[in-house]
C-alpha positions as CSV (number, residue, x, y, z in Angstrom):
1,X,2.2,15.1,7.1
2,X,1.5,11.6,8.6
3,X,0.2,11.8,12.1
4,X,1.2,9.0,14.8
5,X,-0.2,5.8,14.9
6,X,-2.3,6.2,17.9
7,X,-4.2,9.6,16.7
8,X,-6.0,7.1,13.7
9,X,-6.7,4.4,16.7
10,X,-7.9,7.4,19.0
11,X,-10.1,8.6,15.9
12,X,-11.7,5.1,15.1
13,X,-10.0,5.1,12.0
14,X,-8.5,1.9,12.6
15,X,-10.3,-0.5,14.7
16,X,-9.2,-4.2,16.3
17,X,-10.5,-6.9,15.5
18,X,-9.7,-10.8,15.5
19,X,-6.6,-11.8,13.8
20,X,-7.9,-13.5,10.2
21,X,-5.4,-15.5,8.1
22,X,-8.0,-15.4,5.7
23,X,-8.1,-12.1,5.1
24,X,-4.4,-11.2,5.7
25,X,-4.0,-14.6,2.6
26,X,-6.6,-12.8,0.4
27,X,-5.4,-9.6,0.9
28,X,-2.0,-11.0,-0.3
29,X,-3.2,-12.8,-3.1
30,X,-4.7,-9.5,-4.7
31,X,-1.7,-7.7,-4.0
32,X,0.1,-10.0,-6.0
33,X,-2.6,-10.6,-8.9
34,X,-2.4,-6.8,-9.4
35,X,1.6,-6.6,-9.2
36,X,1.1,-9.5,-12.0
37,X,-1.2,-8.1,-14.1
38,X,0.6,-4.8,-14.2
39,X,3.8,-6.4,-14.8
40,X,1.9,-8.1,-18.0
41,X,0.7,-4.7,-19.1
42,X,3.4,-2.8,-19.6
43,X,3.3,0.9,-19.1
44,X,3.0,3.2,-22.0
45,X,1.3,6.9,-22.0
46,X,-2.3,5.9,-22.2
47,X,-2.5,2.9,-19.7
48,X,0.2,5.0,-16.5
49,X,-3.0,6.7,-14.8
50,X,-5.0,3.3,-14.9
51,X,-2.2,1.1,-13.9
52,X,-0.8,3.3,-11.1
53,X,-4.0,3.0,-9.3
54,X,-3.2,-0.9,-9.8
55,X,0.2,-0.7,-8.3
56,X,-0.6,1.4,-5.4
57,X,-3.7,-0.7,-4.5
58,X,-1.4,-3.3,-4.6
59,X,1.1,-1.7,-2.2
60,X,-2.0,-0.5,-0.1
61,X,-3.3,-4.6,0.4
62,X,0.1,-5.5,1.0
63,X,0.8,-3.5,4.0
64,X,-3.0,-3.9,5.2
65,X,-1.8,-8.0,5.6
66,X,0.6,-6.4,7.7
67,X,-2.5,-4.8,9.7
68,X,-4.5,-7.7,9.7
69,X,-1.7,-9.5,10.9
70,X,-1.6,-7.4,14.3
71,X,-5.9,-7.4,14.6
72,X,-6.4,-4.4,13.0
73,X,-9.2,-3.1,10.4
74,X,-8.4,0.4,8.5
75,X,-10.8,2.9,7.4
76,X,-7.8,5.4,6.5
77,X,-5.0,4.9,3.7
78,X,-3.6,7.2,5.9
79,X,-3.4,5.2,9.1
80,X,-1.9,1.8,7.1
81,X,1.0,4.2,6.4
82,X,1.2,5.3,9.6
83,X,1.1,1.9,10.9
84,X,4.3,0.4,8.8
85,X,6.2,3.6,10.4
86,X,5.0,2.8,13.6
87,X,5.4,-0.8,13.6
88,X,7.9,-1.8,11.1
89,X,11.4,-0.3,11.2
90,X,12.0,-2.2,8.5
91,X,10.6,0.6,6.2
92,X,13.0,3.4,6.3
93,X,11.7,6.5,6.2
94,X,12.3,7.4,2.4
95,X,10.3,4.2,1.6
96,X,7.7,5.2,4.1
97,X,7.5,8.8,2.4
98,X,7.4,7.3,-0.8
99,X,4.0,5.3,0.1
100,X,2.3,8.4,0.9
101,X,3.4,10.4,-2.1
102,X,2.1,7.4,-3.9
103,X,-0.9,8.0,-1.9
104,X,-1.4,11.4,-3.0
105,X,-0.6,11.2,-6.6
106,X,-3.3,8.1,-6.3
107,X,-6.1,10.5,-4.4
108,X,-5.0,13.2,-7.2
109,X,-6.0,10.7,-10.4
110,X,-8.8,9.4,-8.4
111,X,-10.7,12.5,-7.3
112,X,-9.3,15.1,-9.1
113,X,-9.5,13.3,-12.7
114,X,-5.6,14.3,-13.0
115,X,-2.4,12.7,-14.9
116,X,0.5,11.2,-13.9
117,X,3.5,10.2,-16.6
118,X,4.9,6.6,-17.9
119,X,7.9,7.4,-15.6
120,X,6.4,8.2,-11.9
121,X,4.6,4.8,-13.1
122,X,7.5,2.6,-13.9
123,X,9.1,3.9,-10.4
124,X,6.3,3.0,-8.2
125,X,5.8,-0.8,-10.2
126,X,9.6,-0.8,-9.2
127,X,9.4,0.5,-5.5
128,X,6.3,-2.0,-5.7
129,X,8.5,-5.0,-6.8
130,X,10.9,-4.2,-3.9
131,X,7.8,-3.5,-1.5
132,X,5.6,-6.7,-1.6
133,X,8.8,-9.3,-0.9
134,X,9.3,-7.3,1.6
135,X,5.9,-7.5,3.0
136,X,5.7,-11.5,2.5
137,X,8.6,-12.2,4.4
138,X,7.7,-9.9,7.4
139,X,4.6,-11.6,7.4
140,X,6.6,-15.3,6.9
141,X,8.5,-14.1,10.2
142,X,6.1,-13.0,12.4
């Protein structure tokens, strides 16, 4: 369960700091480069673990732009979800719930030395290809 925006401000897991469009254009770019180079991959069995650590990176920098955007610095995965559901009613709830199931199955490959399938794979490159338009144009907007 995602707690509210403020407890991961309150808890110094995100911090302020001064608005870089350097950082929010870099974070961008490697969001992108990874979307990329998974696309040029192409998921099979024995590549789905490594790349869906690509494409939820690349979700991950997309919506930190978003944080960088407002002058703030996470030190949580945790709080940039938080954040888009605070922030961004844009992301309905299903998408936001996604993210952090993504999140999970990510924390479970990385610490856990687990598997995850071709198919939960090719649905997050898809919910990715959906998510990072999304992003740029927010951040085209604002």
């Amino acid at each position: 369960m995602l707690r509210d925006f403020e407890y991961y401000i309150k808890t110094r897991k995100v911090v302020k700091q001064p608005v870089s469009e350097s950082t929010i254009n870099s974070l961008m770019k490697k969001s992108k480069r990874r979307l990329d180079y998974v696309k040029d991959q192409g998921v099979n069995e024995e590549n789905a673990d490594f790349l869906f650590e690509d494409i939820y990176e690349s979700i991950r920098e997309a919506a930190q732009a978003l944080l960088a955007k407002e002058g703030y610095k996470p030190y949580s995965h945790e709080a940039v979800i938080a954040f888009l559901k605070y922030k961004y009613p844009e992301f309905r709830e299903d998408e936001i719930i996604k993210f952090d199931d993504y999140r999970k199955i990510r924390n479970q490959l990385i610490y856990y030395a687990k598997n995850t399938s071709k198919e939960k794979t090719e649905a997050a490159l898809i919910y990715l290809e959906k998510f990072y338009p999304k992003v740029k144009e927010l951040l085209d907007k604002k």
